[in-house]
Backbone and ligand atoms as CSV (ligand in chain L), in Angstrom:
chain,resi,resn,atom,element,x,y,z
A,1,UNK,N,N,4.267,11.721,-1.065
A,1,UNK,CA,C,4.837,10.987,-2.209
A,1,UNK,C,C,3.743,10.841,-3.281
A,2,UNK,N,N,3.798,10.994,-4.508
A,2,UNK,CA,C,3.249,11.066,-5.870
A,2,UNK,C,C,3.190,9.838,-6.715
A,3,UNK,N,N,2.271,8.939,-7.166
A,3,UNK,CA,C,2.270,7.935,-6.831
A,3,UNK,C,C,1.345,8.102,-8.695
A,4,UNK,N,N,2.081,7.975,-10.251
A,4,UNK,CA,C,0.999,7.644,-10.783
A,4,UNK,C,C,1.036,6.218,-11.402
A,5,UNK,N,N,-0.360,5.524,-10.991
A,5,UNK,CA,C,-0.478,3.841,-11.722
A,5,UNK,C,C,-0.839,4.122,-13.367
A,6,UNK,N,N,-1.077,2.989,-13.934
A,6,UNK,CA,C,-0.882,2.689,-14.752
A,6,UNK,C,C,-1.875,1.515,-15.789
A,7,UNK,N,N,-2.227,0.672,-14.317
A,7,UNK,CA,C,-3.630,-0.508,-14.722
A,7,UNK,C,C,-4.777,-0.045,-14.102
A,8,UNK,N,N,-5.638,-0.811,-14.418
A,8,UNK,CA,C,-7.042,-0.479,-13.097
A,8,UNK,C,C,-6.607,-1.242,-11.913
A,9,UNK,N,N,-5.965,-2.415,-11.772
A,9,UNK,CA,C,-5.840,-2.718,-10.716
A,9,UNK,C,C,-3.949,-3.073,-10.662
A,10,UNK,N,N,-3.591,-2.309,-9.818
A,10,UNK,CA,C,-2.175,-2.851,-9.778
A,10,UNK,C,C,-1.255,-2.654,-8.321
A,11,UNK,N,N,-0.395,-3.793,-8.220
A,11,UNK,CA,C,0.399,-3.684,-6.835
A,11,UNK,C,C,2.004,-3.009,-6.885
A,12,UNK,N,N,1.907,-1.985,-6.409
A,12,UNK,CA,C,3.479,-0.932,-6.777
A,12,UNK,C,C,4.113,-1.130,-5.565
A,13,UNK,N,N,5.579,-1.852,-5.647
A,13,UNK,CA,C,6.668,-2.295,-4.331
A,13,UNK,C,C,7.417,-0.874,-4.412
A,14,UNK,N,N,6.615,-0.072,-2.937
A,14,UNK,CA,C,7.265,1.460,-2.598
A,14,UNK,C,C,8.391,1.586,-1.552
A,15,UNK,N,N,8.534,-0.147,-1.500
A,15,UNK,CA,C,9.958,-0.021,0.136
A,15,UNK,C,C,11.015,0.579,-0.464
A,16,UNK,N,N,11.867,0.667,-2.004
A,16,UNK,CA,C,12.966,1.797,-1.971
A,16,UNK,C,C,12.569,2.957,-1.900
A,17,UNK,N,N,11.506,3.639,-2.190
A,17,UNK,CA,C,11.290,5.271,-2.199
A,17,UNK,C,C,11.052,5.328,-0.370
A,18,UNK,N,N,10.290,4.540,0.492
A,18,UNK,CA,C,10.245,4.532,1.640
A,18,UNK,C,C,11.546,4.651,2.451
A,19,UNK,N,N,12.666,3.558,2.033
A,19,UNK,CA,C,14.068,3.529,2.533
A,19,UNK,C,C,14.740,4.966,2.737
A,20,UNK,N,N,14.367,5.588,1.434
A,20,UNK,CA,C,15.278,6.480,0.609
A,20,UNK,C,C,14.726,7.680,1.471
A,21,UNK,N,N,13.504,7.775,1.584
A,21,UNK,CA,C,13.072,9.072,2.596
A,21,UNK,C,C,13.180,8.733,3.543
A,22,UNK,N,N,13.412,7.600,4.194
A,22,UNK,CA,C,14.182,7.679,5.771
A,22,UNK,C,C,15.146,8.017,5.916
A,23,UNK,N,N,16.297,7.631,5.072
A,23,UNK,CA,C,17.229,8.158,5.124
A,23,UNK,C,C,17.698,9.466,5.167
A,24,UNK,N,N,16.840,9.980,4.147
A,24,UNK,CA,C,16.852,11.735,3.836
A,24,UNK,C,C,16.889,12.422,5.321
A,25,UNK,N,N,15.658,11.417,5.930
A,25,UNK,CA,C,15.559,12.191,7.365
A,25,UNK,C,C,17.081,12.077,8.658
A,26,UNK,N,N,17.691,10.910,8.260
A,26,UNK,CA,C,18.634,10.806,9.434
A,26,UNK,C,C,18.193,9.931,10.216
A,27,UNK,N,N,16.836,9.876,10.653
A,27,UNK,CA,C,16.531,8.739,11.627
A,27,UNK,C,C,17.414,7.507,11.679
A,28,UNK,N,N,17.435,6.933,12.302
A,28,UNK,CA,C,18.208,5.582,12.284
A,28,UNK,C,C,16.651,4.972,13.294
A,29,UNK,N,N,16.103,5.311,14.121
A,29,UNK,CA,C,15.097,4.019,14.949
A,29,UNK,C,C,13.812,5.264,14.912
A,30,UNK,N,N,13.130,4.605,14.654
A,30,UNK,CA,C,11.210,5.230,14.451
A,30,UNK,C,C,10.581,4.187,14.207
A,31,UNK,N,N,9.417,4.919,13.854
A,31,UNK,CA,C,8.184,4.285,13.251
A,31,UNK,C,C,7.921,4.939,12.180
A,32,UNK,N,N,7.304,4.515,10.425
A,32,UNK,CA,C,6.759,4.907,9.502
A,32,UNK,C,C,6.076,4.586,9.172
A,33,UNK,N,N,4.952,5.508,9.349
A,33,UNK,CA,C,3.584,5.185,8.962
A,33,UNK,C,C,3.033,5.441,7.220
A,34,UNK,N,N,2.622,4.440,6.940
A,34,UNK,CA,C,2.386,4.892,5.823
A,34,UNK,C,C,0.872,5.147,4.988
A,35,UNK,N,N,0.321,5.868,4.399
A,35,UNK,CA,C,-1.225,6.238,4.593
A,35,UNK,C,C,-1.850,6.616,3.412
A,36,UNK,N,N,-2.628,5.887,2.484
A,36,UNK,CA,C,-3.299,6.700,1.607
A,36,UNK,C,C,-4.619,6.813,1.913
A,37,UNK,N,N,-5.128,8.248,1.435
A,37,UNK,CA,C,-5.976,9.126,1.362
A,37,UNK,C,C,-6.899,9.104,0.643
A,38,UNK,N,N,-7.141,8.090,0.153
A,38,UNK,CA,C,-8.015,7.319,-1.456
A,38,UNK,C,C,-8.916,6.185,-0.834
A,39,UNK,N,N,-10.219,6.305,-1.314
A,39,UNK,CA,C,-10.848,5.150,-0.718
A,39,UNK,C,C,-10.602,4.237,-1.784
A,40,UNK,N,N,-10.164,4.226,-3.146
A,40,UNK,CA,C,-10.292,2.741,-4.110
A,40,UNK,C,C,-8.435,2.714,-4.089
A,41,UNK,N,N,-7.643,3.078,-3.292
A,41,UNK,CA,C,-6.051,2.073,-3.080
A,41,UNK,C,C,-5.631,1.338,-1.663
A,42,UNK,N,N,-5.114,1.022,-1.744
A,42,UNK,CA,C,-4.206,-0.089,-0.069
A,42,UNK,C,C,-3.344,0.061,-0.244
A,43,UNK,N,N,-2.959,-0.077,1.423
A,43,UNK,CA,C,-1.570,-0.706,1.240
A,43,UNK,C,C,-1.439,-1.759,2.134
A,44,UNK,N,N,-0.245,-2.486,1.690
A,44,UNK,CA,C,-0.373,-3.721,2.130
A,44,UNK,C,C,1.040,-4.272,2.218
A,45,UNK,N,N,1.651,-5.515,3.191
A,45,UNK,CA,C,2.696,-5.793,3.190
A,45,UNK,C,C,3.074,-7.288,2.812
A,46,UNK,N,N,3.739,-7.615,1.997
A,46,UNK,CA,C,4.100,-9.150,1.898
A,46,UNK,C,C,4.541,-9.059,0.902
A,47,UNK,N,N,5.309,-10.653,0.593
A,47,UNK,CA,C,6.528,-10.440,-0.593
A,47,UNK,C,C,6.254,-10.180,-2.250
A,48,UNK,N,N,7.458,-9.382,-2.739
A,48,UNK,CA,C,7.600,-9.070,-3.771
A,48,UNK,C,C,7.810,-10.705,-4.976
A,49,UNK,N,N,6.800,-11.619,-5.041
A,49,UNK,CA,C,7.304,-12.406,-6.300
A,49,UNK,C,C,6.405,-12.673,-7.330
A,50,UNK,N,N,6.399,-12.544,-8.282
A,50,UNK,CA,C,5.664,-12.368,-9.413
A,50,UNK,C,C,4.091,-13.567,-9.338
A,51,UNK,N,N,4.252,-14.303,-9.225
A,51,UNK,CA,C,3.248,-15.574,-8.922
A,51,UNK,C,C,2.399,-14.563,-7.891
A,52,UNK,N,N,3.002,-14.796,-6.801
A,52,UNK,CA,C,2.185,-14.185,-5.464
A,52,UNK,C,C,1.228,-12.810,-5.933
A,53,UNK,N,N,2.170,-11.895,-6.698
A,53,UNK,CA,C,1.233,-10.987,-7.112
A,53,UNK,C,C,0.149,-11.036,-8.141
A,54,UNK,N,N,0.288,-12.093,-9.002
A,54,UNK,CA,C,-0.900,-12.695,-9.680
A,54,UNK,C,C,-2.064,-13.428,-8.386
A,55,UNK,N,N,-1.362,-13.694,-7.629
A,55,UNK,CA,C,-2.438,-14.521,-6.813
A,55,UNK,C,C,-3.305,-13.554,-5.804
A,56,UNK,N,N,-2.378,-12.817,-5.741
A,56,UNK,CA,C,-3.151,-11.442,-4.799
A,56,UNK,C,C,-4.303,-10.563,-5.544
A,57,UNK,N,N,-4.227,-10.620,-6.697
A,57,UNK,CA,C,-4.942,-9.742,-7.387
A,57,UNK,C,C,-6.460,-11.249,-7.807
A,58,UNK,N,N,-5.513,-12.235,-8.395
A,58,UNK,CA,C,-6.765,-13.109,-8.011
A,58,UNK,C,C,-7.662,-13.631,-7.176
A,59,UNK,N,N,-7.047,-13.098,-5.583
A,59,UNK,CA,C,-7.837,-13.116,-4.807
A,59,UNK,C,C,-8.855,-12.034,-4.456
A,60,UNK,N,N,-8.300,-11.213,-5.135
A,60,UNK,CA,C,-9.485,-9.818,-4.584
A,60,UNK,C,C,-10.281,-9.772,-5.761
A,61,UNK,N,N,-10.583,-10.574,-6.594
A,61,UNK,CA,C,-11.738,-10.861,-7.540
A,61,UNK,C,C,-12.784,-12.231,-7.097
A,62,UNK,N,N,-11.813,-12.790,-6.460
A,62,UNK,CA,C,-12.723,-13.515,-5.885
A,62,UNK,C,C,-13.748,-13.563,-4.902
A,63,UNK,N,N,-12.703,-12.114,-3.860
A,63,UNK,CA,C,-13.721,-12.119,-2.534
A,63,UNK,C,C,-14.536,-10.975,-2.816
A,64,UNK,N,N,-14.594,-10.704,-3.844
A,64,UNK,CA,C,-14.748,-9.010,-3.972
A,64,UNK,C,C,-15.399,-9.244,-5.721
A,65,UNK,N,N,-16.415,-10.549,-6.182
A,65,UNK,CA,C,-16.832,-10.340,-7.411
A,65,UNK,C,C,-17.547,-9.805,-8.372
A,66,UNK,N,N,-17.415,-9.528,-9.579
A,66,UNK,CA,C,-18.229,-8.543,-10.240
A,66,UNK,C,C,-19.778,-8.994,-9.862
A,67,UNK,N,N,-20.598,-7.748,-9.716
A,67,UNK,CA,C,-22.058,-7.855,-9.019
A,67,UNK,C,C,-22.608,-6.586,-9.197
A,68,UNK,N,N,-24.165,-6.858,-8.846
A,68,UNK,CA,C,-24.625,-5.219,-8.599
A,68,UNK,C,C,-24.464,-4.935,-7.815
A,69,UNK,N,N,-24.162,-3.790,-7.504
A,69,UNK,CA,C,-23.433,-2.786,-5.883
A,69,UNK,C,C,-23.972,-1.898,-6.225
A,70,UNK,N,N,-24.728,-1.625,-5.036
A,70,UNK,CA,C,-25.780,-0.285,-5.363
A,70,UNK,C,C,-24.668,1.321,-5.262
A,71,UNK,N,N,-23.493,1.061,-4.930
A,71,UNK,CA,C,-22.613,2.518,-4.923
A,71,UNK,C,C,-22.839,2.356,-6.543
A,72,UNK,N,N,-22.564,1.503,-6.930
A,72,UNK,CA,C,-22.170,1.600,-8.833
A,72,UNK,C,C,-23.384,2.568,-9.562
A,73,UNK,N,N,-24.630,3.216,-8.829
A,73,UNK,CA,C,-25.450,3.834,-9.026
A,73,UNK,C,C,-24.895,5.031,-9.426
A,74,UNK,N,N,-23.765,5.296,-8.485
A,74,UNK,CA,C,-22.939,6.821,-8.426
A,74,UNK,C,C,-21.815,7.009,-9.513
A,75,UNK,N,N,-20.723,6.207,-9.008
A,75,UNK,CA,C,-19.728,6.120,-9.532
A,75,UNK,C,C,-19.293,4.761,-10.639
A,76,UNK,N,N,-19.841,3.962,-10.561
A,76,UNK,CA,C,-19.824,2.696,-10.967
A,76,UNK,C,C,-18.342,2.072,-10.109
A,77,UNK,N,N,-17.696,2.308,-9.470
A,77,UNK,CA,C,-16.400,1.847,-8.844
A,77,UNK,C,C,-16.994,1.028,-7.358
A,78,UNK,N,N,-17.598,0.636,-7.605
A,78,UNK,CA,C,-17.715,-0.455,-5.966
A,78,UNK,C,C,-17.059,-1.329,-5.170
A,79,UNK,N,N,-17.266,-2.230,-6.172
A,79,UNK,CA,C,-15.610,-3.144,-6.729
A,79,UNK,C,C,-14.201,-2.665,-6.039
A,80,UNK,N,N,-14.158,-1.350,-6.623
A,80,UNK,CA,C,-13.156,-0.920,-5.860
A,80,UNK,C,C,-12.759,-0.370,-4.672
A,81,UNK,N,N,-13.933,0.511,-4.384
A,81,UNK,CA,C,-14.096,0.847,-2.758
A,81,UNK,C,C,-13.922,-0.684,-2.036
A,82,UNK,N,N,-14.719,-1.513,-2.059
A,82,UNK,CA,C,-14.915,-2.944,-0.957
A,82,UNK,C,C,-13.431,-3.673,-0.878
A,83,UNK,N,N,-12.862,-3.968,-2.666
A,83,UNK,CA,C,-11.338,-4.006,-2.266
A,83,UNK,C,C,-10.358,-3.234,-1.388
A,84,UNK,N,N,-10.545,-1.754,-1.862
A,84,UNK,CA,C,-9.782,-1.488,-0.623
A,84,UNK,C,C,-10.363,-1.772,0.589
A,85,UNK,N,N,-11.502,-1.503,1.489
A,85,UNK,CA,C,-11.899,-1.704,2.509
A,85,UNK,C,C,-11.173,-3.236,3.050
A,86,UNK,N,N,-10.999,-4.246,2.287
A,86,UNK,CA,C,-11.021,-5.744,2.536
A,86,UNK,C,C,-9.142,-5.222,3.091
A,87,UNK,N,N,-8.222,-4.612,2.345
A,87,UNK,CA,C,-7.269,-4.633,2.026
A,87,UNK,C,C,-6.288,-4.021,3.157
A,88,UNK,N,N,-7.548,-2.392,3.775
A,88,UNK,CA,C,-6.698,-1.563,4.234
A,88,UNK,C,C,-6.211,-0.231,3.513
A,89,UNK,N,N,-6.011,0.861,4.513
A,89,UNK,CA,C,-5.179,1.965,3.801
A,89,UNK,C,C,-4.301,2.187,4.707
A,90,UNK,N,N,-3.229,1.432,5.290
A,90,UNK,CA,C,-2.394,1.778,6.092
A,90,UNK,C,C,-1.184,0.870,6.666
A,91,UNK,N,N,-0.067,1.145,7.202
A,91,UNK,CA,C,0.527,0.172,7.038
A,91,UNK,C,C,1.764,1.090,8.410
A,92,UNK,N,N,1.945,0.593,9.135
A,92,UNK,CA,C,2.973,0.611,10.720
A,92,UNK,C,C,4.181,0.558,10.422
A,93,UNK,N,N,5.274,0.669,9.954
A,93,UNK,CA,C,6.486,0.046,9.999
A,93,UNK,C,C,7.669,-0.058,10.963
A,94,UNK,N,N,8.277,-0.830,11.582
A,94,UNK,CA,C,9.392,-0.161,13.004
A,94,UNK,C,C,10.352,0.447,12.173
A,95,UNK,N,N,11.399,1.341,12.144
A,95,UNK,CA,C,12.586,1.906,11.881
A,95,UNK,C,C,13.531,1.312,12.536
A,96,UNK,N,N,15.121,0.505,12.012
A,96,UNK,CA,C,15.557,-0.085,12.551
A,96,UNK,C,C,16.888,0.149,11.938
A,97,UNK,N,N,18.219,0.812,12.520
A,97,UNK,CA,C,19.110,0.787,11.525
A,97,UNK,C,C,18.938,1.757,10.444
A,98,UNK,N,N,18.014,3.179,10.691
A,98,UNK,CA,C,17.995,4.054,9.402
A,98,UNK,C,C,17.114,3.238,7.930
A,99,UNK,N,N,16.253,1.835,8.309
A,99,UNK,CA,C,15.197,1.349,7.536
A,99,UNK,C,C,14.338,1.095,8.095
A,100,UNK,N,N,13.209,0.479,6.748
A,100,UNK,CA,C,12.376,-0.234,7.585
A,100,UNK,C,C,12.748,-1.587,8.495
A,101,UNK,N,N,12.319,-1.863,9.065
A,101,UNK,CA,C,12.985,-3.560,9.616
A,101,UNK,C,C,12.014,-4.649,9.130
A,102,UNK,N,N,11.765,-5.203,7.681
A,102,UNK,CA,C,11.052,-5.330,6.910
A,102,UNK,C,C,11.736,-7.045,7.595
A,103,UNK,N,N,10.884,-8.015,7.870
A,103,UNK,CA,C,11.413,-9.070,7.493
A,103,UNK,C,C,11.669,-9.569,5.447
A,104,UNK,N,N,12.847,-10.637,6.218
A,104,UNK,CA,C,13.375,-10.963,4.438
A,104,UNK,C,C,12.273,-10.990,3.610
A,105,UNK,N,N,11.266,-11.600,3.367
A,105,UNK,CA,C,10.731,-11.444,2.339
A,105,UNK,C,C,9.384,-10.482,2.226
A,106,UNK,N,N,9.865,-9.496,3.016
A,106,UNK,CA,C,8.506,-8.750,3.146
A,106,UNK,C,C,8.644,-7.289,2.324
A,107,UNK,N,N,7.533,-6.982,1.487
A,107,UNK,CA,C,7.794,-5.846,0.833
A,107,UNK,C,C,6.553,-4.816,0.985
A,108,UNK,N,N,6.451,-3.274,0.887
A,108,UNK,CA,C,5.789,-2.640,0.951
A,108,UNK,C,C,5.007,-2.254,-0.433
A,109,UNK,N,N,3.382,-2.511,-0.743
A,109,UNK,CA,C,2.827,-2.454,-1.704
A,109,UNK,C,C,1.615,-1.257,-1.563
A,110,UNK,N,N,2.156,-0.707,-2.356
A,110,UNK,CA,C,1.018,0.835,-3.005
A,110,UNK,C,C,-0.025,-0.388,-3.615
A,111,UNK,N,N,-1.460,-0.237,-3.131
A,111,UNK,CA,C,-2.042,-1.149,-4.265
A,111,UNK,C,C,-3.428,-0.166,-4.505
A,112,UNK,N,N,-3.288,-0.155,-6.433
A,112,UNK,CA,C,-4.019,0.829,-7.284
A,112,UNK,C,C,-5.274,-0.431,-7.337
A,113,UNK,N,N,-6.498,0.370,-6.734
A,113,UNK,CA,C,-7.721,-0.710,-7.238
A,113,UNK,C,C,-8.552,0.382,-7.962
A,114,UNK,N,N,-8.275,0.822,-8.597
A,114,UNK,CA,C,-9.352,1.719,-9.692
A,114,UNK,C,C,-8.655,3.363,-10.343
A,115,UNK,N,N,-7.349,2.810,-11.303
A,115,UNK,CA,C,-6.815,3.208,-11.794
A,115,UNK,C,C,-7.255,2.956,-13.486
A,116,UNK,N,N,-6.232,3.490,-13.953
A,116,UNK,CA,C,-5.093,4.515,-13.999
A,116,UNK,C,C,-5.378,5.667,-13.855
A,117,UNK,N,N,-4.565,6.064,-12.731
A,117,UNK,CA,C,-4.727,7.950,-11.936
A,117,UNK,C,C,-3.489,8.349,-11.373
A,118,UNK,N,N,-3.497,9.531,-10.828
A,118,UNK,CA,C,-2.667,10.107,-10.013
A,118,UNK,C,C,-2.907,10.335,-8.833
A,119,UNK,N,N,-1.482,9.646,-7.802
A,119,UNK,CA,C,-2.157,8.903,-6.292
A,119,UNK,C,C,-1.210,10.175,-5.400
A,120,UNK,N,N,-1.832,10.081,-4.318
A,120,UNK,CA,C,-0.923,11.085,-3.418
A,120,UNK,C,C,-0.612,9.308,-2.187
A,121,UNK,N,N,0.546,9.535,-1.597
A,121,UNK,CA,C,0.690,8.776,-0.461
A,121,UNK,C,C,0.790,9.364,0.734
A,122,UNK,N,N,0.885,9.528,1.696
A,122,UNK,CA,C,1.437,10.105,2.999
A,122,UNK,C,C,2.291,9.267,4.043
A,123,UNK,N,N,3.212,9.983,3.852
A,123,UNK,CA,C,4.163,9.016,4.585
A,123,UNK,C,C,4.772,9.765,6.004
A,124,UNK,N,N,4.976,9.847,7.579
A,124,UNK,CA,C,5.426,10.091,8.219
A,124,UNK,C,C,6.273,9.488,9.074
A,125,UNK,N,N,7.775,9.674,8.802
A,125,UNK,CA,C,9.123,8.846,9.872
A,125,UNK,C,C,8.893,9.672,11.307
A,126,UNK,N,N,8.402,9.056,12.430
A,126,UNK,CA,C,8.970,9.608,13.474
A,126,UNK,C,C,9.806,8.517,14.286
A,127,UNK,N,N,11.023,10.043,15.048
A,127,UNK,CA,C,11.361,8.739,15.558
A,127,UNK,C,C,11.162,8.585,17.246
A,128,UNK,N,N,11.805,7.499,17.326
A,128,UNK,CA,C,11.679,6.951,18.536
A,128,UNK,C,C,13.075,6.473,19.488
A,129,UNK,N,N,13.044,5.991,21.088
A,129,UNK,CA,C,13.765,5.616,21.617
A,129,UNK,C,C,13.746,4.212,21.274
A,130,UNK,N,N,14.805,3.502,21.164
A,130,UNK,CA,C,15.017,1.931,21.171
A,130,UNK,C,C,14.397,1.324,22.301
A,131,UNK,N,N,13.576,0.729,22.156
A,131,UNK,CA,C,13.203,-0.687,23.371
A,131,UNK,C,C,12.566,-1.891,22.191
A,132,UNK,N,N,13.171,-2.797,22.805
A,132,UNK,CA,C,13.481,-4.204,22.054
A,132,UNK,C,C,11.726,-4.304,22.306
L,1,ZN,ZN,ZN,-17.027,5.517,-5.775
């Protein structure tokens, strides 16, 4: 999946394009893994509400503040490598019913920490036998 952001730092809710390629597949019960290949993005799971995503992004300035970082020697992006590291690049999902089995307020987030670029995602549905 093709993924381009837009800010330097931004959180993209990918659970319909995720839904939508499960479906494509037929599965009804798996697992989807989901994976980027980028050391400055995450992914990450929790709800879609506008506040929360201000607060998420204010938290990864906080734990993660502007400083000297000796990577910034190279690339100047440090900042962004350690965010993702803090964040994750990966994310489990069960397949349940031909979806994810997302609890209610839980959403799947592409998160751009050193954008604006063009992102690749990797996504694989396999499936599985049902056991509760
Ligand atoms: Zn770098």
């Amino acid at each position: 999946m093709d993924i381009r952001t837009n800010s330097h730092i931004q959180l993209i809710d990918i659970t319909t394009s995720l839904n939508q390629e499960i479906a494509d597949t037929g599965i009804k019960t798996g697992v989807c893994l989901v994976y980027t290949p980028h050391t400055t993005t995450a992914i990450i799971i929790n709800e879609n509400e506008t506040g929360l995503r201000e607060d998420i992004l204010k938290l990864l300035n906080v734990i993660i503040p502007q400083a000297k970082y000796a990577h910034d020697r190279v690339d100047n992006n440090a900042r962004s490598h350690l965010q993702a590291i803090v964040l994750g690049n990966n994310a489990c999902v069960p397949i349940e019913g031909g979806r994810l089995a997302l609890g209610t307020w839980q959403s799947v987030f592409f998160v751009e920490l050193d954008g604006p670029r063009r992102r690749r995602l990797i996504v694989r549905i396999i499936e599985t036998t049902r056991r509760t």
